[in-house]
C-alpha positions, 0 to 999 in steps of 0.5 A, a space after each residue: 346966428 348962433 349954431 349948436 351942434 348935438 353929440 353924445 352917446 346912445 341915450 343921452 338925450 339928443 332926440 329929445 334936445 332935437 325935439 324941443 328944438 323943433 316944438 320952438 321953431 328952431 332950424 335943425 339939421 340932423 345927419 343920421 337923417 340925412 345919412 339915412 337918405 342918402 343910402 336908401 333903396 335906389 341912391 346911388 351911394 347904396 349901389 357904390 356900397 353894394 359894388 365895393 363890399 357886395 351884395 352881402 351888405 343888403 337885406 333881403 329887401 334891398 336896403 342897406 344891412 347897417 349892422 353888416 356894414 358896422 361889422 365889417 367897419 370896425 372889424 379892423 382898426 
């Protein structure tokens, strides 16, 4: 089975790849949307992300505040 993994910067086209992938039937398996599953309200990676680096990394809605977090990876090397 030929596999083929989608990378690239931020407008690149990798939605649109995706997209025809999926008009033609063809299995995808997309991280962002897995990472997205995995730290939503309630998962337990959200509550490993709130007990190492506070409550400060939720919205006010209990979600994860990505760009608090982004901030706070890249802020060191």
């Amino acid at each position: 089975m030929l596999k083929i993994g989608l990378t690239g910067g931020i407008g690149c086209g990798k939605t649109t790849v995706s997209k025809i992938f999926d008009q033609l039937h063809i299995p995808i398996i997309d991280a962002d949307e897995i990472a997205h599953q995995l730290v939503a309200v309630g998962q337990p990676a959200l509550l490993e992300i709130e007990q190492a680096y506070g409550s400060g990394m939720l919205s006010s809605d209990g979600s994860l505040n990505r760009k608090k977090l982004r901030e706070l990876i890249f802020s060191e090397p």
